[in-house]
MINU-960183 format. One line per field, with one value per residue (C-alpha): residue number from 1; x, y, z. Coordinates in steps of 0.1 Angstrom, whole numbers, padded with zeros to 4 digits. Example, Ala and Ser with C-alpha at 12.3 -4.5 7.8 and 13.67 -1.06 7.14 Angstrom:
<rs>
k = c(1 / 2)
x = c(0123 / 0137)
y = c(-0045 / -0011)
z = c(0078 / 0071)
</rs>
This chain:
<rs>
k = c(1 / 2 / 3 / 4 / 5 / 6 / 7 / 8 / 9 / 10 / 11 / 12 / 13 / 14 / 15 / 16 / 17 / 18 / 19 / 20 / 21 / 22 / 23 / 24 / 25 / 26 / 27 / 28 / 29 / 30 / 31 / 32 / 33 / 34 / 35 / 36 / 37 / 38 / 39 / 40 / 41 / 42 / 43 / 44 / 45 / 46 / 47 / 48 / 49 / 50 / 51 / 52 / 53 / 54 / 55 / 56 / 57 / 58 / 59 / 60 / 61 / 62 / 63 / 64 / 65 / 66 / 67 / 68 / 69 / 70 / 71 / 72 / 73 / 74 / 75 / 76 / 77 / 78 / 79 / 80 / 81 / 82 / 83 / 84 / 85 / 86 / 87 / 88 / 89 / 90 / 91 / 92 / 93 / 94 / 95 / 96 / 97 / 98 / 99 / 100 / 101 / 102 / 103 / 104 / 105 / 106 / 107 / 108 / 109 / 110 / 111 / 112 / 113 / 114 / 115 / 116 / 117 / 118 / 119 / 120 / 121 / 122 / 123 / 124 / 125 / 126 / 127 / 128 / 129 / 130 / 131 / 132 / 133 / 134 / 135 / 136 / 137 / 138 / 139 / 140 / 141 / 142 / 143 / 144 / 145 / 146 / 147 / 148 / 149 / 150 / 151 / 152 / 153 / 154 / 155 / 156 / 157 / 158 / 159 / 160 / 161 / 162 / 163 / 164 / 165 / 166 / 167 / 168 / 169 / 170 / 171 / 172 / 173 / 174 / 175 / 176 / 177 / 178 / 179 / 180 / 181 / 182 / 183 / 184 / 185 / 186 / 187 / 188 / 189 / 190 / 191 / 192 / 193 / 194 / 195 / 196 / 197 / 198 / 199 / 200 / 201 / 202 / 203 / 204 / 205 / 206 / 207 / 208 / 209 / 210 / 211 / 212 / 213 / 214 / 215 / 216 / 217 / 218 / 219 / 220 / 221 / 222 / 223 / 224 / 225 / 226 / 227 / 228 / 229 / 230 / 231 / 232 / 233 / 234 / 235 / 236 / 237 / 238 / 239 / 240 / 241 / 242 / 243 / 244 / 245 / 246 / 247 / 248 / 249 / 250 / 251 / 252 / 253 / 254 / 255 / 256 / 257 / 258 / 259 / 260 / 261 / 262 / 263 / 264 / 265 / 266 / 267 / 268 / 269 / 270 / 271 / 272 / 273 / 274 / 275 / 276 / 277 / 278 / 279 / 280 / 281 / 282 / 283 / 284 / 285 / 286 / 287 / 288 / 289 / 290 / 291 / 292 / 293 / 294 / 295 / 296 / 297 / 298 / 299 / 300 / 301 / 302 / 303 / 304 / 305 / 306 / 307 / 308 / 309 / 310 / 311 / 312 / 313 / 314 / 315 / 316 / 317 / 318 / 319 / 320 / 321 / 322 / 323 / 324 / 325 / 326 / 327 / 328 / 329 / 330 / 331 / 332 / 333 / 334 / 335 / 336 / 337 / 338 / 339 / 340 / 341 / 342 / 343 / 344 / 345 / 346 / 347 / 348 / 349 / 350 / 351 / 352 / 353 / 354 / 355 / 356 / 357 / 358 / 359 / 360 / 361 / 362 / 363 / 364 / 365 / 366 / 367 / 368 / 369 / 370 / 371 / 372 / 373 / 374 / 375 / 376 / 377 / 378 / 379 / 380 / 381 / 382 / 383 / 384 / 385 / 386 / 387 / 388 / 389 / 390 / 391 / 392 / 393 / 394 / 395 / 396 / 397 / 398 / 399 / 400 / 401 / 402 / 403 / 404 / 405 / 406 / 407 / 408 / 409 / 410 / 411 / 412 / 413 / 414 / 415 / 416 / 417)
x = c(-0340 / -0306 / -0321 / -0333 / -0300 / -0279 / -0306 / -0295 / -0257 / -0258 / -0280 / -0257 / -0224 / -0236 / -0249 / -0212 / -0185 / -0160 / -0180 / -0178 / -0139 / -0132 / -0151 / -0134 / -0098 / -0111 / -0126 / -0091 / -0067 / -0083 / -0082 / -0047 / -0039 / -0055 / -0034 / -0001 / -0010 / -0015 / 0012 / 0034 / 0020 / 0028 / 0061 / 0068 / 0050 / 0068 / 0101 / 0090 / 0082 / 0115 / 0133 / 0114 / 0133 / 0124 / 0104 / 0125 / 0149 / 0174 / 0160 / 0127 / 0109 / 0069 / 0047 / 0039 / 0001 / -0030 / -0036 / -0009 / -0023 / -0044 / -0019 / 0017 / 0031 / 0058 / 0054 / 0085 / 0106 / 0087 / 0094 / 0131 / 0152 / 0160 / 0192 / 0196 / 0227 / 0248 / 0264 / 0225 / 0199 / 0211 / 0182 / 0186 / 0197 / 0183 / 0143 / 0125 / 0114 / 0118 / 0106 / 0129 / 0108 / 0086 / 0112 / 0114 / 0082 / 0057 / 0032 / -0007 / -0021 / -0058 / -0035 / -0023 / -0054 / -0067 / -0039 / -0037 / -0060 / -0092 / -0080 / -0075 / -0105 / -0126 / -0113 / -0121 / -0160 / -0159 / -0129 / -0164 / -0193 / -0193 / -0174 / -0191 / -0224 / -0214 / -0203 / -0235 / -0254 / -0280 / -0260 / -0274 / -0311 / -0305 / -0306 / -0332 / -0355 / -0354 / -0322 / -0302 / -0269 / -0266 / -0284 / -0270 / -0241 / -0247 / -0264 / -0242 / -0214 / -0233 / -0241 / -0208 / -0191 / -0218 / -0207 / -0175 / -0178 / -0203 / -0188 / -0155 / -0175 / -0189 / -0159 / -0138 / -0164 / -0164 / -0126 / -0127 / -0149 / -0130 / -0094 / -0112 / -0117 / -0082 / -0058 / -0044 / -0062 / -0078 / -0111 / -0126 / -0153 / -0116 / -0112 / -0142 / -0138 / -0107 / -0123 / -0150 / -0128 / -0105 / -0134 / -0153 / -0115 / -0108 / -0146 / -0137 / -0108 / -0130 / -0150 / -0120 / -0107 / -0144 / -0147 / -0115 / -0123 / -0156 / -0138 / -0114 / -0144 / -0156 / -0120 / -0120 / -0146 / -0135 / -0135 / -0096 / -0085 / -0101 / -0088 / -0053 / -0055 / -0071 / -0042 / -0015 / -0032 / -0027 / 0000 / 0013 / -0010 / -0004 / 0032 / 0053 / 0041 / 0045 / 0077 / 0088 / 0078 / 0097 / 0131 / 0123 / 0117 / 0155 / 0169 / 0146 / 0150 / 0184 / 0188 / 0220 / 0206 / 0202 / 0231 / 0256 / 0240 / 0244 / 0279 / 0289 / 0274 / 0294 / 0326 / 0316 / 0313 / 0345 / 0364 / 0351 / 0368 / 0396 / 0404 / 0393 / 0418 / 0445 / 0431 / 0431 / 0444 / 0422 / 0414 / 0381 / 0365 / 0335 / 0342 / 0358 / 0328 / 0304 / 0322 / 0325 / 0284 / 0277 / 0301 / 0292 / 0251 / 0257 / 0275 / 0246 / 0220 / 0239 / 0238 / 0202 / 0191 / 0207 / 0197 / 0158 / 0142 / 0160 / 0144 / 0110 / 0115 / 0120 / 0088 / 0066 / 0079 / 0077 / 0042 / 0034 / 0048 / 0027 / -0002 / 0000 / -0020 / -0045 / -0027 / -0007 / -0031 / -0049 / -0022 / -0009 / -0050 / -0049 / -0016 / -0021 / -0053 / -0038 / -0012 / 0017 / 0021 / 0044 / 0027 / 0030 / 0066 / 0076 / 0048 / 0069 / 0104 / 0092 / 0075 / 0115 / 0131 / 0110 / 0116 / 0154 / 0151 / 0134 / 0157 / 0191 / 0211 / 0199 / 0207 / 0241 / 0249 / 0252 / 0224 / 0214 / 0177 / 0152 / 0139 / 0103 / 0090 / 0079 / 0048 / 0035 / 0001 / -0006 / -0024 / -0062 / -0084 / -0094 / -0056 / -0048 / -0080 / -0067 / -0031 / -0033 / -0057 / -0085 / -0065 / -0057 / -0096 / -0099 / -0074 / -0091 / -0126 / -0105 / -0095 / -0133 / -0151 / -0121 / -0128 / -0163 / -0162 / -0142 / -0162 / -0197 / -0176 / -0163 / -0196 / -0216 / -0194 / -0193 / -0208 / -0235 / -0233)
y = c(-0097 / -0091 / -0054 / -0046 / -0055 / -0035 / -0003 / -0006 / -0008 / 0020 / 0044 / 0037 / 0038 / 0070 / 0087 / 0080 / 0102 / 0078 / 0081 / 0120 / 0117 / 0094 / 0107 / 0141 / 0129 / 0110 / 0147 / 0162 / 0135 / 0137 / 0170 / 0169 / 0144 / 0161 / 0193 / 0173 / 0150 / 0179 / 0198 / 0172 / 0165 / 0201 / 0202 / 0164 / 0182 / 0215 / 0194 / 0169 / 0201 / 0216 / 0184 / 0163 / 0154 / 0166 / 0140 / 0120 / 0120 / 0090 / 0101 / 0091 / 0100 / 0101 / 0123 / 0123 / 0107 / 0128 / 0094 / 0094 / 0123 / 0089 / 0066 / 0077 / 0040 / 0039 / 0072 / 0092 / 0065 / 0057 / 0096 / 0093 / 0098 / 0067 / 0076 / 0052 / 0049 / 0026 / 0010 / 0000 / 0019 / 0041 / 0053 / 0089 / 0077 / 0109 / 0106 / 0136 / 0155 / 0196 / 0199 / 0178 / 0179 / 0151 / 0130 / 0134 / 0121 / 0094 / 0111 / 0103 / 0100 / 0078 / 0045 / 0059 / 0064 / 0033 / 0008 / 0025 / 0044 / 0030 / -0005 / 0009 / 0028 / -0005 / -0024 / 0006 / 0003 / -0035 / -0046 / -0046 / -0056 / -0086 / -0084 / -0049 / -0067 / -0090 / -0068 / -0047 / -0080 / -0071 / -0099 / -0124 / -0107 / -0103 / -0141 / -0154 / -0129 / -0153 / -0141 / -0162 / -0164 / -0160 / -0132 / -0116 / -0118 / -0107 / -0078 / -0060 / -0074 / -0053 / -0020 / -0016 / -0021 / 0006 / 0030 / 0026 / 0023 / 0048 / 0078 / 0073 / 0068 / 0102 / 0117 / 0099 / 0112 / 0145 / 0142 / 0130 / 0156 / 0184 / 0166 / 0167 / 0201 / 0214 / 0231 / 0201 / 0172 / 0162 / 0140 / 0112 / 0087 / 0068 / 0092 / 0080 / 0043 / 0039 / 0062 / 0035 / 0007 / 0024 / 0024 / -0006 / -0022 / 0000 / -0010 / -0042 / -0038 / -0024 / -0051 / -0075 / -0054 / -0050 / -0089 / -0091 / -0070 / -0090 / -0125 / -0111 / -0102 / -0136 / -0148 / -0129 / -0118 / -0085 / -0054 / -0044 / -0077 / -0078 / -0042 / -0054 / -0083 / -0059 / -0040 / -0066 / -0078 / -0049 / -0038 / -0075 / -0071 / -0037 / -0036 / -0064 / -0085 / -0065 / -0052 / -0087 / -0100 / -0075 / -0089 / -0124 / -0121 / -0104 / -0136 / -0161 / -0147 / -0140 / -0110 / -0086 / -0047 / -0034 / -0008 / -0040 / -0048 / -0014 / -0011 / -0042 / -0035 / -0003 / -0022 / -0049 / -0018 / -0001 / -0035 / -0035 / -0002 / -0013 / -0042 / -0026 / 0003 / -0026 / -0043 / -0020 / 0017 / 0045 / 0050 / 0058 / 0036 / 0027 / -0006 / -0009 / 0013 / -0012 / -0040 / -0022 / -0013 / -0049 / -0067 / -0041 / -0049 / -0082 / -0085 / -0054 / -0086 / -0118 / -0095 / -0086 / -0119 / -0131 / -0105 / -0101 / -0139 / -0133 / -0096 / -0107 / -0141 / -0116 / -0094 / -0127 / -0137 / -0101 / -0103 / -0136 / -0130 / -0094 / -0113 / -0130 / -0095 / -0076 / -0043 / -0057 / -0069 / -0034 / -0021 / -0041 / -0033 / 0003 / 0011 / -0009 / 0005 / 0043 / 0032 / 0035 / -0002 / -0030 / -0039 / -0002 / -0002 / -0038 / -0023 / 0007 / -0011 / -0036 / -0004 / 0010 / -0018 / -0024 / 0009 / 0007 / -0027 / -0010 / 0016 / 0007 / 0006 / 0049 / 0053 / 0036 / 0057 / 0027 / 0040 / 0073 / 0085 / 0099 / 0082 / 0075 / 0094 / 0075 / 0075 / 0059 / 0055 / 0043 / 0006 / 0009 / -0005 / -0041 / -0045 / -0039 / -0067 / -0092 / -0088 / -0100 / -0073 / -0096 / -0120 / -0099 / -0089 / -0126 / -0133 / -0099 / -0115 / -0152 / -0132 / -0119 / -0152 / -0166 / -0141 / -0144 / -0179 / -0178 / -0149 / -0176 / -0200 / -0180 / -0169 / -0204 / -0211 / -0182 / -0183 / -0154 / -0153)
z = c(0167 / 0150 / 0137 / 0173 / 0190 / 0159 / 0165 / 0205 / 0200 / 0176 / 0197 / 0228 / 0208 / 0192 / 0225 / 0244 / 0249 / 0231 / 0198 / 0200 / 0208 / 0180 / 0154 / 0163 / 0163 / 0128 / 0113 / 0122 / 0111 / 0079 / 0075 / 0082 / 0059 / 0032 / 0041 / 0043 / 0015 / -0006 / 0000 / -0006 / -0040 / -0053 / -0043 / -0065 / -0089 / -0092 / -0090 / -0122 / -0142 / -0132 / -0140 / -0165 / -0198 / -0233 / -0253 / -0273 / -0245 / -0235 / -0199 / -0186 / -0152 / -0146 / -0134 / -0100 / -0097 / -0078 / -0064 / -0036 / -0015 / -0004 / -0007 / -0011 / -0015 / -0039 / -0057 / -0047 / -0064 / -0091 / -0098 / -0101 / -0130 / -0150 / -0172 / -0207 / -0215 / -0237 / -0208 / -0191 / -0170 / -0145 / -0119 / -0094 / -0056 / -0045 / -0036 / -0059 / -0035 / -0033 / 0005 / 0025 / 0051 / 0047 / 0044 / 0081 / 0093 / 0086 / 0063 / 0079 / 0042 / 0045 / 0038 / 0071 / 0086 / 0078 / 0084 / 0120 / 0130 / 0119 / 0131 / 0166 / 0163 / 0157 / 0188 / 0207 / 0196 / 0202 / 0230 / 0257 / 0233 / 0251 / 0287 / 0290 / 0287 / 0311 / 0340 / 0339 / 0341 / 0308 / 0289 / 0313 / 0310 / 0270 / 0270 / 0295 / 0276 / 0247 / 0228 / 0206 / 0209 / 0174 / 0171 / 0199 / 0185 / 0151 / 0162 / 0181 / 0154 / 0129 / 0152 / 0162 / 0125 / 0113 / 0143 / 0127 / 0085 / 0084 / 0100 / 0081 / 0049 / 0049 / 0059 / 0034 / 0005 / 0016 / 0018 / -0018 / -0028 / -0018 / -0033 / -0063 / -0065 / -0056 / -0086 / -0102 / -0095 / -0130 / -0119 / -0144 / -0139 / -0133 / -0101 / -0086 / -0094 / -0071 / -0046 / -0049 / -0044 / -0023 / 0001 / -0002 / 0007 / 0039 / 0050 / 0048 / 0070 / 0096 / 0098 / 0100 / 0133 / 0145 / 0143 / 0161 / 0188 / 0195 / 0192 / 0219 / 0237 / 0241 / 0254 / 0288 / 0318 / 0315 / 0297 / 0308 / 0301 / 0267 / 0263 / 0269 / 0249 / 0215 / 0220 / 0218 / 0187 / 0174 / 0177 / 0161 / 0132 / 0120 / 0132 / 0140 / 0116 / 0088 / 0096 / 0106 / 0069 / 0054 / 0070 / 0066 / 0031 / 0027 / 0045 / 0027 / -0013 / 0002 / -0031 / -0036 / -0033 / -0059 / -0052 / -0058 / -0087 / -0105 / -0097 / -0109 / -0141 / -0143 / -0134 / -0164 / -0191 / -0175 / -0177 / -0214 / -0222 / -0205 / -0229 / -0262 / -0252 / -0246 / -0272 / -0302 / -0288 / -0285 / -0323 / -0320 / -0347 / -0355 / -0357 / -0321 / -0307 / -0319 / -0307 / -0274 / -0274 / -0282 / -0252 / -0226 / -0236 / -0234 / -0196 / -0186 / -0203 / -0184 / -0154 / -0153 / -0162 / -0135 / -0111 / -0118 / -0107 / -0074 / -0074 / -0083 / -0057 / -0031 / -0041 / -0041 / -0010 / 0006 / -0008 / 0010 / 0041 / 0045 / 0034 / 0070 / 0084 / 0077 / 0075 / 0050 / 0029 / 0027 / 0026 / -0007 / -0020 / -0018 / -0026 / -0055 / -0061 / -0060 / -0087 / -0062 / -0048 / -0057 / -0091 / -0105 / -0099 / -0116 / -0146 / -0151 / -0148 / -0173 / -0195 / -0189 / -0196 / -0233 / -0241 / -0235 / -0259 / -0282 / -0285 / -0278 / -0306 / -0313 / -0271 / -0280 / -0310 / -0332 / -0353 / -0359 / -0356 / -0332 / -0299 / -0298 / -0271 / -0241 / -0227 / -0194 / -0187 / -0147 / -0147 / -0155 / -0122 / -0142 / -0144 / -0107 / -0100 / -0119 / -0115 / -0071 / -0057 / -0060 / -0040 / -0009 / -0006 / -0006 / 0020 / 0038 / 0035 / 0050 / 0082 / 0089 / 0084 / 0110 / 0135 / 0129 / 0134 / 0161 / 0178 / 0173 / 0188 / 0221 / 0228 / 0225 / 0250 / 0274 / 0301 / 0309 / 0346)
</rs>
């Protein structure tokens, strides 16, 4: 029964003008993306080869990763400068970028396309699975034919999430296919592992929105109402309540910027100069310098001690309070995923802040010698997993079986006439 119903909502889906519309203005967008995407990794590119430091360099900044023409994230600021210096770390304000232009506008990368498009797209499919039904009277007819509600319900759950996944599935592939075989993008079995994943997470967010739609199918009598209703949902899922986290994390973990933070440990190593100058004179001895190195490292230490549980508060919190949507959930996964997300970037200020350790007293001048050269390999796909991916697909999975659940529950109760 279930595979009959599925068969008829794909055939009608399939055969309407809003499945040729959508899967047009899908074709495009990701075409467009891939265009944009692109683009805008050549010109990081071409900047970091202009720019990047020498090995064995007191400067450190990272190669821009193929990954972000799918999900941008974080990139463009993990690609700053970082500056080591005895007085602490000192990162580039300015966002590396040579083409100034996408700075301008939202770029539609597939985290893009996903998080917005493909949610909408989903309540479009589903909004009248049910009220549609209804008004043309076959609902009624569906069920004094023998059908289950159950059934009824799983069937055209599962023929109007396949109208959805499988259209974007081949077009994400072939979108993958052809990334992979542009001028420098280096492809691994690692490649197509988070194009895998990267996947399998954004079908998964379909079928949250597709569940969705149907549940808020089986609240109303009809199709505008329902319509209305999918919209206003949303827009507060993939919007407001993102956005919304985001500023009440900042009042919550109540953290200084990080702008505040860097000044004041200039002002601490300025005040240290200061004193040893009033102290002992400008006599330039090794003795002073090393007493200077040493009180400056240790008010740049107090200071970041103090500084970083409030930072990473704020991050747990911000991750917590985006964890109440969908959209932020995948997009948390697939940034994450891409090596561009919140996990890379406290990875590769840890990886910075070791290094700096490691190497202080030769960045100092205390000692002479050469720097090792720094190296910084992106988190292998097993880390990202363990590390809190696993838990937003979990929390993703939590919002289906809701809607699910409460999509059973609306239509055991609807009434069919």
């Amino acid at each position: 029964m279930i595979r009959i119903i599925a068969k008829k909502e794909i055939l009608e889906q399939v055969s309407s003008y809003r499945f040729a519309i959508l899967s047009g203005m899908l074709l495009l967008i990701i075409g467009v993306s891939i265009f944009v995407s692109y683009g805008d990794f050549l010109a990081r590119s071409e900047n970091y080869t202009l720019n990047h430091p020498e090995p064995h360099s007191s400067n450190i900044m990272i190669r821009p990763t193929p990954f972000s023409l799918f999900a941008k994230g974080m990139d463009t600021f993990l690609g700053r400068m970082y500056y080591l210096k005895y007085s602490g770390i000192e990162v580039q304000g300015a966002e590396q970028s040579v083409d100034r232009l996408f700075s301008l506008f939202t770029q539609p990368d597939m985290l893009f396309i996903v998080r917005v498009l493909l949610s909408l797209i989903a309540l479009l499919f589903t909004f009248d699975a049910i009220t549609g039904e209804k008004e043309m009277g076959t609902l009624r007819l569906a069920a004094i034919a023998g059908g289950e509600r159950m059934s009824l319900l799983a069937g055209k759950l599962t023929g109007r999430v396949l109208v959805v996944v499988i259209p974007f599935s081949f077009l994400f592939v072939a979108g993958a296919l052809v990334v992979s075989l542009l001028a420098g993008i280096q492809v691994s079995a690692d490649y197509w592992i988070r194009m895998a994943a990267f996947l399998a997470a954004a079908d998964e967010y379909i079928v949250v929105f597709c569940a969705i739609g149907i549940f808020l199918s089986t609240m109303v009598h009809r199709s505008s109402s329902a319509l209305a209703l999918c919209l206003g949902v949303w827009v507060t899922f993939v919007f407001i309540v993102p956005e919304s986290g985001m500023l009440l994390a900042r009042v919550v973990s109540d953290v200084p910027p990080g702008e505040r933070v860097e000044m004041q440990g200039r002002l601490a190593t300025i005040r240290g100069i200061y004193e040893k100058i009033q102290r002992e004179g400008d006599n330039g001895s090794p003795e002073g310098w090393r007493r200077l190195v040493a009180e400056a490292r240790m008010a740049n230490s107090q200071l970041i001690d103090s500084y970083a549980p409030k930072l990473e508060r704020h991050v747990d919190i911000t991750k917590d309070f985006e964890r109440c949507s969908p959209a932020g959930c995948v997009t948390m996964v697939l940034t994450d995923l891409m090596g561009t997300g919140l996990f890379e970037e406290r990875r590769f200020k840890n990886s910075v802040s070791s290094f700096f350790e490691r190497n202080y007293d030769i960045i100092s001048e205390v000692k002479n010698g050469e720097l090792e050269e720094y190296r910084y390999p992106r988190a292998p796909v097993d880390e990202i997993f363990t590390s809190g991916a696993l838990t937003d697909l979990f929390i993703l999975a939590c919002f289906g079986l809701l809607f699910v659940g409460g999509a059973l529950y609306g239509f055991y109760r609807y009434d069919l006439r």
